[in-house]
C-alpha positions as CSV (number, residue, x, y, z in Angstrom):
1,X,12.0,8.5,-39.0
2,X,10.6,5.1,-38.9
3,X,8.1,4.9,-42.1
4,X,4.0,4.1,-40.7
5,X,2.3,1.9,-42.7
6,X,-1.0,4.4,-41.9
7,X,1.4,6.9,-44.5
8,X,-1.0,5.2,-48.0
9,X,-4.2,5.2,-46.1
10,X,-3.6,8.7,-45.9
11,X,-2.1,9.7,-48.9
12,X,-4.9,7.6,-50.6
13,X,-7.7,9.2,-49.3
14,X,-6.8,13.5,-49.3
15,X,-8.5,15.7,-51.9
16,X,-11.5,14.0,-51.5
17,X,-13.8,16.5,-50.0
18,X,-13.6,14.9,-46.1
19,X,-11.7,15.4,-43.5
20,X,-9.2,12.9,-42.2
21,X,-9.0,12.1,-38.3
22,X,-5.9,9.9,-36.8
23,X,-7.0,9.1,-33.0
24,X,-4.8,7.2,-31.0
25,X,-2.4,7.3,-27.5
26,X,-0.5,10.2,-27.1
27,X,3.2,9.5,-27.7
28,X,2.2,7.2,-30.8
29,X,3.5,9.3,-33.2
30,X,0.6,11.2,-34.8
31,X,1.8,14.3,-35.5
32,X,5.3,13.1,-36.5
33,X,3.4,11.1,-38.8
34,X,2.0,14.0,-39.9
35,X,5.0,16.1,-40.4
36,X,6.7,13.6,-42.9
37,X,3.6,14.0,-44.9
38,X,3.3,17.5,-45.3
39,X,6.0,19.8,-45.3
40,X,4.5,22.4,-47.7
41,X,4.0,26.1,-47.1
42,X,0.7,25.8,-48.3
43,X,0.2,23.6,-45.0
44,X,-1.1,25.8,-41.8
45,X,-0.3,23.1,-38.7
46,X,-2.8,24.3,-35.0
47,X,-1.9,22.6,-31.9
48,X,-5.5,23.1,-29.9
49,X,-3.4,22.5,-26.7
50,X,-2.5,26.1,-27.2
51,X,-5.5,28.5,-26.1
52,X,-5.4,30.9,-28.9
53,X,-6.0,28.0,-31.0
54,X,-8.6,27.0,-29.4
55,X,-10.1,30.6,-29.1
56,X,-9.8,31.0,-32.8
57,X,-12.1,28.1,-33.0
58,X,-14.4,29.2,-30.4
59,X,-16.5,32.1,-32.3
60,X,-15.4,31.2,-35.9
61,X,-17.8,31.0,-39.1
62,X,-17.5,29.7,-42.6
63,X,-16.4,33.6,-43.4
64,X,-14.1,33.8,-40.9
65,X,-12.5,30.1,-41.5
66,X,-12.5,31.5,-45.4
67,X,-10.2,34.3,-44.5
68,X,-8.3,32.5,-42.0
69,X,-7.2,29.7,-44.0
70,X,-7.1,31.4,-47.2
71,X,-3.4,31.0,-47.9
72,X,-3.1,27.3,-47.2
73,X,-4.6,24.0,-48.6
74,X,-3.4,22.0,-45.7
75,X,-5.2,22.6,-42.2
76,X,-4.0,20.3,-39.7
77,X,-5.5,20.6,-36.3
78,X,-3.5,18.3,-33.2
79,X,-5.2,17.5,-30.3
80,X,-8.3,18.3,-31.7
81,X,-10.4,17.0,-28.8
82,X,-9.6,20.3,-26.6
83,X,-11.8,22.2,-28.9
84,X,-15.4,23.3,-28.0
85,X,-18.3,21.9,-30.4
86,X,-14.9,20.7,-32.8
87,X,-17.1,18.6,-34.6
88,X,-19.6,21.8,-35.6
89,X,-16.8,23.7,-36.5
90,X,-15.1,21.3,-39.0
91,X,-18.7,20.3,-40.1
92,X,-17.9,24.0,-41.8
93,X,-14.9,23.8,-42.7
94,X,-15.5,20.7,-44.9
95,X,-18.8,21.7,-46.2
96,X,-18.1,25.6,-46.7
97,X,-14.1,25.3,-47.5
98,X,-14.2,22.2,-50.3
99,X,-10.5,23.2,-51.3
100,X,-9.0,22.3,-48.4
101,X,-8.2,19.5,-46.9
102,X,-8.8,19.0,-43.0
103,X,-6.5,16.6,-40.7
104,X,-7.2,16.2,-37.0
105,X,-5.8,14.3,-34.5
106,X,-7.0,13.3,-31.2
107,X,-5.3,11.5,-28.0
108,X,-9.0,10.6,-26.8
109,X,-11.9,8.7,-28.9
110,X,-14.0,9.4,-25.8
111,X,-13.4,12.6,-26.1
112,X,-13.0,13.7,-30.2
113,X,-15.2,11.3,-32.1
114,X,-18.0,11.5,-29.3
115,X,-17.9,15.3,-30.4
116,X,-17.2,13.9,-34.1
117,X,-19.8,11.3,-35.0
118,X,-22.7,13.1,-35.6
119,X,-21.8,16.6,-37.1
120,X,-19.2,14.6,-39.8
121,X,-21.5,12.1,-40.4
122,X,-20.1,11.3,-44.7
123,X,-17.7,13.9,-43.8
124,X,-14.4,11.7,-42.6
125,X,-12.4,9.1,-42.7
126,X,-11.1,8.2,-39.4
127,X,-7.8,5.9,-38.8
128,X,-5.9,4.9,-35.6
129,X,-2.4,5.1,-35.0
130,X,-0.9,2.9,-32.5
131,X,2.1,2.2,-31.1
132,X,4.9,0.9,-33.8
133,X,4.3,-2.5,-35.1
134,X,6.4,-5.4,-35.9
135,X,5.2,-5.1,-39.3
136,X,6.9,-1.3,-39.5
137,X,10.3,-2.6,-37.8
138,X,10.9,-5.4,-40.1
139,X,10.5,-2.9,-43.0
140,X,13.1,-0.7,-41.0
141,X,15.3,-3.2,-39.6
142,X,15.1,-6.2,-41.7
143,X,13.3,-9.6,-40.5
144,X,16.4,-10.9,-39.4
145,X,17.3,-8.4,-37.1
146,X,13.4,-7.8,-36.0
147,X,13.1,-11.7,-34.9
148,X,16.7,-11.3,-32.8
149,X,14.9,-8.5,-31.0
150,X,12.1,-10.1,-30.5
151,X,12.4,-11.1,-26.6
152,X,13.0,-7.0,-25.8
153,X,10.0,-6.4,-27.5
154,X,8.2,-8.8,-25.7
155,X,9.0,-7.3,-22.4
156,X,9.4,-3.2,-23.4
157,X,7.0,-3.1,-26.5
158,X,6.9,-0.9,-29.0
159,X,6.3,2.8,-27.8
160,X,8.5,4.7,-30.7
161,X,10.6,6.7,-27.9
162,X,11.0,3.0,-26.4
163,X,12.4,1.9,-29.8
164,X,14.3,4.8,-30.2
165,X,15.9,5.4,-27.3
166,X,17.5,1.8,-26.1
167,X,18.9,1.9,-23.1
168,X,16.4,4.3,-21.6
169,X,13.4,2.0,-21.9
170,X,12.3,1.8,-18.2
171,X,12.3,5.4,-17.5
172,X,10.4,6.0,-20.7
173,X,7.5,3.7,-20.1
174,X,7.2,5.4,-16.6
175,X,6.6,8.6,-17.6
176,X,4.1,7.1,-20.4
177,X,1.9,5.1,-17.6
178,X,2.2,8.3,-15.8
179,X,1.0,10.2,-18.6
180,X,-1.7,7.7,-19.5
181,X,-3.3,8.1,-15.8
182,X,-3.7,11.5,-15.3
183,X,-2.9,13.7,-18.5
184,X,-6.0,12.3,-20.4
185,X,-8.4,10.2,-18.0
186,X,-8.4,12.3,-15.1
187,X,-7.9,15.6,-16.9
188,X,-11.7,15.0,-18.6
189,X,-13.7,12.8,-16.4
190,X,-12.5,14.4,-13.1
191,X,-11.8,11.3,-11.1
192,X,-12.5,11.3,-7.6
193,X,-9.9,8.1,-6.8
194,X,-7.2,8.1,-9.2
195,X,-5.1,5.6,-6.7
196,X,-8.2,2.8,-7.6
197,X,-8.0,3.9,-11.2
198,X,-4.1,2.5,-10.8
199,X,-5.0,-0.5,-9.0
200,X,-7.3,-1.5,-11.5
201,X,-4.8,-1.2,-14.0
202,X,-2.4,-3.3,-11.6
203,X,-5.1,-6.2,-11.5
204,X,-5.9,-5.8,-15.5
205,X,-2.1,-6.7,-16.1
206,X,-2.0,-9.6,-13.6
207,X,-5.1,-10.9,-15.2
208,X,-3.8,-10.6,-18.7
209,X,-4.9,-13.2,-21.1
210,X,-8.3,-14.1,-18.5
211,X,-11.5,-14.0,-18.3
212,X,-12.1,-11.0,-16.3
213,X,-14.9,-10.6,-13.6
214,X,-16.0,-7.1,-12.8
215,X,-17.3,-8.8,-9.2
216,X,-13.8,-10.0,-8.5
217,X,-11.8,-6.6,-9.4
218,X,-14.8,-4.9,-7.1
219,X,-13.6,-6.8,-4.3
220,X,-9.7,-6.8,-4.6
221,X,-10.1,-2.6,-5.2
222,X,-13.2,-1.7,-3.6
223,X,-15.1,-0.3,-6.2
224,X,-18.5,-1.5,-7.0
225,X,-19.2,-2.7,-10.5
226,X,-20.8,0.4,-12.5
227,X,-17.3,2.0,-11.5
228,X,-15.4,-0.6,-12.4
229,X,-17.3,-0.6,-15.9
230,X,-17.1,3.2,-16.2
231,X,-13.2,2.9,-15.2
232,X,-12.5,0.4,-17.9
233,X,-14.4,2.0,-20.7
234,X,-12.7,4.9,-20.2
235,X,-9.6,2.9,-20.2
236,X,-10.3,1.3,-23.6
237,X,-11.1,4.8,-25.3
238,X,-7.8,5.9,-24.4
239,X,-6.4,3.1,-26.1
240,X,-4.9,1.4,-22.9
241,X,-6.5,-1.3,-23.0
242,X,-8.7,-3.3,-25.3
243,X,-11.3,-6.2,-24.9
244,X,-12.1,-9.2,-26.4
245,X,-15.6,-11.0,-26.0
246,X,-16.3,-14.8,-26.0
247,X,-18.0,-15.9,-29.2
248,X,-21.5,-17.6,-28.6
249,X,-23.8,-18.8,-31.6
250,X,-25.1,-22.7,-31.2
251,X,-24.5,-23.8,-27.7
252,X,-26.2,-24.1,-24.4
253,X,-22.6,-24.5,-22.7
254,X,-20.5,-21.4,-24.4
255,X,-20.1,-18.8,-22.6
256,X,-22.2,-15.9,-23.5
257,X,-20.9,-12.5,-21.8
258,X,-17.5,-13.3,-20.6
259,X,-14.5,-11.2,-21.5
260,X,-10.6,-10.8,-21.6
261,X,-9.0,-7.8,-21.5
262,X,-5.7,-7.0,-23.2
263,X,-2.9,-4.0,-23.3
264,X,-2.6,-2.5,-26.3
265,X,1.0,-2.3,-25.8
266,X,3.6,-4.9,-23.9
267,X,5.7,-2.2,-22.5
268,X,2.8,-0.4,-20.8
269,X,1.6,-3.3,-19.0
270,X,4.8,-4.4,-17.7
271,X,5.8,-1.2,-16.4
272,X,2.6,-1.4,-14.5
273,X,3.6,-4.6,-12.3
274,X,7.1,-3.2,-12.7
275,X,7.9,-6.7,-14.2
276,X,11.0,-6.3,-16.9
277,X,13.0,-9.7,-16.3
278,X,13.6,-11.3,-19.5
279,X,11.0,-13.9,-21.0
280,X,12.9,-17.2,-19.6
281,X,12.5,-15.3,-16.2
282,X,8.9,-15.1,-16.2
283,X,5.6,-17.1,-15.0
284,X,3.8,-15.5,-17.5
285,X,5.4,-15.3,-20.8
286,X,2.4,-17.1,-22.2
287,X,0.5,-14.4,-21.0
288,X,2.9,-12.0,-22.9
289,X,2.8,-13.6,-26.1
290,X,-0.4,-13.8,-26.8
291,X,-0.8,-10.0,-26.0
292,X,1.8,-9.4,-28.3
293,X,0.3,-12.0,-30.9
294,X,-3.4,-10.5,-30.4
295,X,-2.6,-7.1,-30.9
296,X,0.0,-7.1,-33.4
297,X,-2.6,-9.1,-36.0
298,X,-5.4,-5.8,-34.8
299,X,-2.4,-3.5,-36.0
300,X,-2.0,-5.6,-39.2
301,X,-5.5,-5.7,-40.1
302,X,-6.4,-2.5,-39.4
303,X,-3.6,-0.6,-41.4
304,X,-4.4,-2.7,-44.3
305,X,-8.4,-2.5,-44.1
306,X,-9.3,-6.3,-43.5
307,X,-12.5,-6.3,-41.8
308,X,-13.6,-8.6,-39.2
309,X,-14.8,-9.5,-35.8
310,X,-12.9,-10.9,-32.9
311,X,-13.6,-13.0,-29.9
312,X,-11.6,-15.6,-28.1
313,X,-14.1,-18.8,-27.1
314,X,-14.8,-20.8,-23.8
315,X,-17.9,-23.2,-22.4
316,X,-18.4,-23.7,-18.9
317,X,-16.3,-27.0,-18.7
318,X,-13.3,-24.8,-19.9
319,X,-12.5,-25.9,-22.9
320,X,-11.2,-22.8,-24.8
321,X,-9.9,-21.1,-28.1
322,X,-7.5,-18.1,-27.0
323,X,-8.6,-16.2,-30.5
324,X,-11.2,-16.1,-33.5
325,X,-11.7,-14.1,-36.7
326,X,-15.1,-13.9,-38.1
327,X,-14.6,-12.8,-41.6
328,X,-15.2,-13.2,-45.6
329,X,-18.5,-15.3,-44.1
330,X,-16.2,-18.0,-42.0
331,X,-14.4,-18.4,-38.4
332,X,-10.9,-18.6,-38.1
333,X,-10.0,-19.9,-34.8
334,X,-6.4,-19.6,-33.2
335,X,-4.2,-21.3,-30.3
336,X,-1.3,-19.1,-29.1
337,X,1.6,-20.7,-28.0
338,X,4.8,-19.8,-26.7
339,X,6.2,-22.7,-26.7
340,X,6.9,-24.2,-30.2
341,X,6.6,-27.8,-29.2
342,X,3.1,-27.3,-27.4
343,X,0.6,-29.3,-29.0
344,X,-3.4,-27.7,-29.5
345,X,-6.0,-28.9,-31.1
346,X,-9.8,-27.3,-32.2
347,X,-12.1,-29.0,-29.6
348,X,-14.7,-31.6,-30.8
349,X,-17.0,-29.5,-29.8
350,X,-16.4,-26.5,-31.2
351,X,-15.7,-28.9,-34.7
352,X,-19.4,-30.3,-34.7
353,X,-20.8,-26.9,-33.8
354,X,-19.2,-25.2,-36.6
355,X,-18.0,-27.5,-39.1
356,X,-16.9,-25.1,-41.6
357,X,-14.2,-23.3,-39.3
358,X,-10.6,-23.0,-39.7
359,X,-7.5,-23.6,-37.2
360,X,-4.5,-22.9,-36.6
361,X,-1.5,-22.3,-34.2
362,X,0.4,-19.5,-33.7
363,X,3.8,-19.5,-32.5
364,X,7.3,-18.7,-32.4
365,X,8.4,-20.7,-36.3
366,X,5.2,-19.3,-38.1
367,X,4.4,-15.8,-36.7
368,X,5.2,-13.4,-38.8
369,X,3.3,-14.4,-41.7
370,X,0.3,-13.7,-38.9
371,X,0.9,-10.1,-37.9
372,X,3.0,-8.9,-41.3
């Protein structure tokens, strides 16, 4: 069992009247998260992909949820997002039931907190679980070992039956992309082209690390662009993908609406393009590391509760910052590089529009005090 650095967010906040949701991909490792948390009898564990479950939700009141759960202090609900009005019913359960303590999971946030927000408004405290971060394998493995690794991580990511299964790596992420596709998107929204829906995937992960152009992808897939919108969103809520925007405060020349799109995990994307040669193989390793670089720091600041905006930054004339963090009141811009002996520098322009910024560059000798 590889320790999750989400394990203190949790523990830190039970007990304390609200429930506690983890969303996140399936295959992340929610509920095995979960079981090295609580191993109690007092804990009652409901798997909503079962239908009984969900039936006992269906017609249930405070009463009934009273004498249901009356044995345990522990209800934790997985998949949560496959039960009807789910954010009504554990609206009860946390206002009626103030001994317990509710934990839900969710594969879907445009599914479970859509149905969440509102009824457990003050009544939770949501987390995401991704896939396993460098942060978690150098506790696990050592720094050492985790920097010798890092090129396989690069290429098969961090998926924890990737990590714990070596050797089986490409069959693995297969069945995860296939999963991704049609157990969650297509299950809900009842897509009518699921073979665009790939394609669009197949030209997010050539694209990786650019602006993207929702014209462009029309044409290559054939979609118009309130499809390809729709497609992507749904995309990002099941924590396939994730986008940045471009940061625009002072100038004429930024630009204002643009966006890059990113994968929240390396393996996933490469088993897309079916692309697993090793990094001094590939065209776009660049691409790769900042992906990894990008995603790893949202891991890092999220499971420690540093709060921020990102962007990445371009003007018409193409000068660029791959990544900024607006936080504490200041920017903190970044370069990405792969290659160690690559020089950057913040553009003048960016300098004299804001003077108060800070920069740096990211690479392959400095790292890990970025994403750790």
């Amino acid at each position: 069992m590889i320790k999750r650095l989400l394990s203190k967010n949790i523990k830190n906040k039970l007990n304390k009247n609200k429930a506690i949701i983890i969303i996140g991909a399936r295959q992340t490792g929610k509920t095995t998260l979960l079981k090295s948390l609580f191993t109690a009898k007092d804990v009652l564990w409901l798997d909503a992909d079962e239908q009984d479950v969900r039936e006992l939700f269906m017609q249930a009141s405070s009463t009934q949820f009273k004498v249901l759960f009356n044995k345990y202090k522990i209800i934790i609900v997985d998949e949560a997002q496959r039960i009807n009005d789910v954010g009504l019913k554990f609206k009860l359960i946390t206002d009626q039931l103030k001994d317990k303590q509710l934990i839900a999971t969710g594969s879907s946030s445009f599914d479970l907190t859509n149905k969440l927000n509102e009824p457990l408004t003050g009544r939770k405290w949501e987390y995401m679980l991704f896939p396993i971060s460098f942060a978690e394998m150098v506790n696990e493995n050592g720094l050492l070992e985790e920097k010798r690794l890092l090129h396989h991580r690069l290429i098969y990511g961090y998926y924890p039956d990737v990590v714990n299964n070596p050797g089986d790596e490409k069959d693995i992420l297969k069945q995860l992309s296939d999963s991704y596709l049609y157990k969650d998107i297509l299950m809900w929204q009842n897509i009518k082209k699921p073979d665009k829906l790939v394609k669009l995937l197949q030209a997010l992960a050539l694209q990786l690390g650019n602006e993207v152009s929702y014209n462009e992808l029309g044409r290559t897939i054939g979609l118009d662009n309130q499809t390809i919108e729709k497609y992507i969103q749904l995309l990002e809520k099941s924590f396939v993908i994730y986008r940045l925007s471009s940061f625009s405060r002072n100038l004429r020349t930024e630009l204002k609406k643009s966006q890059k799109i990113y994968f929240y995990d390396n393996g996933i994307r490469n088993a897309l393009i079916a692309n697993f040669n090793l990094p001094n193989l590939r065209q776009d390793i660049g691409a790769l590391w900042e992906n990894f670089i990008i995603t790893e720091r949202i891991k890092h600041t999220h499971y420690n509760n540093i709060w921020l905006n990102k962007y990445f930054w371009r003007t018409h004339s193409q000068q660029e910052i791959d990544y900024i963090e607006e936080r504490e009141g200041k920017l903190f811009t970044y370069e990405i590089k792969w290659n160690k002996n690559a020089k950057a520098y913040l553009p003048k322009t960016f300098i004299k529009s804001y003077p108060n910024s800070e920069f740096k560059v990211i690479n392959q000798d400095n790292f890990v005090d970025f994403i750790t």
